[in-house]
C-alpha positions in Angstrom: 6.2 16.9 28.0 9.2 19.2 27.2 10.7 20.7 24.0 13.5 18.1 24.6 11.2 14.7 24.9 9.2 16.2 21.8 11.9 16.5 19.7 13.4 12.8 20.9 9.4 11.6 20.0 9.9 12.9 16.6 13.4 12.3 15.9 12.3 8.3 16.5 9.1 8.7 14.3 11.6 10.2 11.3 14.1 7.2 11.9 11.3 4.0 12.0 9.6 5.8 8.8 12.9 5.8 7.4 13.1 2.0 8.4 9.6 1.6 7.3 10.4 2.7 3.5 13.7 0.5 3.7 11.9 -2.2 4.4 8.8 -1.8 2.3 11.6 -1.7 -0.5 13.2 -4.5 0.0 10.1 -6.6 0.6 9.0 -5.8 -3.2 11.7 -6.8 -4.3 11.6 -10.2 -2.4 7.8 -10.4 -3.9 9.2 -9.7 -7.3 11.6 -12.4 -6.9 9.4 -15.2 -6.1 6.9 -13.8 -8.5 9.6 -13.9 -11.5 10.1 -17.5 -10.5 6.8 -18.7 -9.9 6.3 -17.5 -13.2 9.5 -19.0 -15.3 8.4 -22.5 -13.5 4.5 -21.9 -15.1 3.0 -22.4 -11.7 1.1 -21.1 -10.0 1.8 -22.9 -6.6 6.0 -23.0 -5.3 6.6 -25.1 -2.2 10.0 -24.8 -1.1 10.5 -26.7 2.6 8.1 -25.5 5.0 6.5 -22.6 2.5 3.7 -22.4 0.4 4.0 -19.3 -2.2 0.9 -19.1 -4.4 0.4 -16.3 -7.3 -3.1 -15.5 -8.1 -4.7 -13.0 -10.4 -7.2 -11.1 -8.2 -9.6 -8.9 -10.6 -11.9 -6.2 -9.0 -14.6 -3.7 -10.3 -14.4 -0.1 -9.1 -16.2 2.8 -10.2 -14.6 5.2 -12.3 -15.6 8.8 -10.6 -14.2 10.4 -12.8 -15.8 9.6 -15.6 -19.2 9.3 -13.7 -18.6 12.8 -12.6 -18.4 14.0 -16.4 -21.4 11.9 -17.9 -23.7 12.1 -14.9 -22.7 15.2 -12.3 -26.4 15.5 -10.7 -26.3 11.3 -9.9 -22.3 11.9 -8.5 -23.1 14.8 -6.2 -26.3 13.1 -4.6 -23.9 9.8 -4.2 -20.2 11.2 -3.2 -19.3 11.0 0.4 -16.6 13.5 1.1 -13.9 11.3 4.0 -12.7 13.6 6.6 -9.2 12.2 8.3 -6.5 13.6 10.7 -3.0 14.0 9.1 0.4 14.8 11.0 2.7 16.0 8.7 6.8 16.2 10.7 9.1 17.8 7.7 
């Protein structure tokens, strides 16, 4: 591939990440929308037409690391799994 193509390659990456964040923005603030109104119309089902927009409070139990690292290092180190991942970095 040549210097040109390479630099084409990552001139598109930097404009659809660019695209990506634009987007990702103004999704949240679709979310929010229909959030704030599910929750003026004390709901928590909205059926407008052909959609279905349901708000639910989804509660989870993780492990605090953290604080199981202070209280109880030996039991953390025989447990912690470090992840090993590729990252490409294009400034």
């Amino acid at each position: 591939m040549s210097t040109q193509e390479m630099h084409e390659i990552i001139k598109k990456l930097k404009e659809y990440k660019l695209l990506k964040e634009e987007a990702e923005s103004i999704i949240s603030e679709l979310e929010c929308q229909i959030k704030t109104e599910v929750k003026a119309l004390d709901t928590d089902t909205l059926i407008n037409g052909e959609y279905k927009c349901k708000l639910t409070t989804v509660n989870t139990n993780r492990l605090d690391s953290k604080a199981l690292k202070e209280v109880h290092s030996d039991i953390y180190v025989s447990f912690v799994k470090p992840p090993s991942y590729e990252r490409l970095t294009v400034k």
